[in-house]
N, C-alpha and C positions, 0 to 999 in steps of 0.2 A: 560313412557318417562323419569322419573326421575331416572331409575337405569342406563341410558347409557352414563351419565351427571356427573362429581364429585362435591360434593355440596359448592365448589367454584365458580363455573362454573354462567356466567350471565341467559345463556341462563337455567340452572337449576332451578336460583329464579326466572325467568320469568318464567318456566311454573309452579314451587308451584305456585308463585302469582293468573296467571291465573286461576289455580285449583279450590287454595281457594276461590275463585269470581265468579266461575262457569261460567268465559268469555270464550270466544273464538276469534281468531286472524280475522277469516271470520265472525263475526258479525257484523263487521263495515259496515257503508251503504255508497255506493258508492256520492260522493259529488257534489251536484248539485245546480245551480242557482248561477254559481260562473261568471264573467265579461268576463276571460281568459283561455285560457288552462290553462296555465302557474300558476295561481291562483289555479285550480282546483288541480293541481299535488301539488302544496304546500300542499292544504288545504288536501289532500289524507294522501301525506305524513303524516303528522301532526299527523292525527287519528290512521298511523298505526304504529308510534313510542311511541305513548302517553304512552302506559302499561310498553313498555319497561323502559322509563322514570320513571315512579311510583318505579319499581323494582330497578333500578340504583340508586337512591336517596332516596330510600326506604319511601315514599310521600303515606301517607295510603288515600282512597277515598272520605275521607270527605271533606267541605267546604275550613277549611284550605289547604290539600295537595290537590287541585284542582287548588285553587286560586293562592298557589308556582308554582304550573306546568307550570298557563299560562303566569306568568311574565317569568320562566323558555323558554316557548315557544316564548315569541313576543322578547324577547333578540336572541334566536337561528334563528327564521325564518324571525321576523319583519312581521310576519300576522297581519293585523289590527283585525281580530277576538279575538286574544288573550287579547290586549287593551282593547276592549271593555266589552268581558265577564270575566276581572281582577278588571276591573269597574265598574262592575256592583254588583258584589260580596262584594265589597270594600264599597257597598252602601246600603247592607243587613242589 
């Protein structure tokens, strides 16, 4: 994937990223036990922009660049998820 991509390109450093992490886009689990649709679709969202996020901001996966992600995410989406597991990190 990475020779049809110029190594400017987002979508380039998102799949090295993924690469090196041996992620993949479909590993994510679909979101359940959520109040609302509406909820559910956010909290989806969330999960399937997260890597891209990492890669934009260049946010390596440790404690730190998790904990920037999720103030990054409750500023963007306002999920109470993100609040509380910023909080919780915050109290490690």
């Amino acid at each position: 994937m990475h020779g049809i991509y110029h190594q400017t390109h987002l979508v380039f450093a998102y799949a090295r990223f993924m690469g090196s992490m041996n992620f993949s886009p479909d590993d994510r689990r679909l979101v359940r036990l959520m109040d609302t649709d509406e909820l559910a679709y956010m909290a989806m969202r969330a999960r399937e922009v997260h890597d891209f996020w990492h890669t934009l901001l260049n946010l390596p996966t440790n404690l730190i660049g998790e904990s920037a992600l999720k103030v990054i995410e409750f500023k963007q989406m306002h999920l109470p998820m993100c609040a509380v597991i910023y909080r919780g990190h915050c109290q490690i």
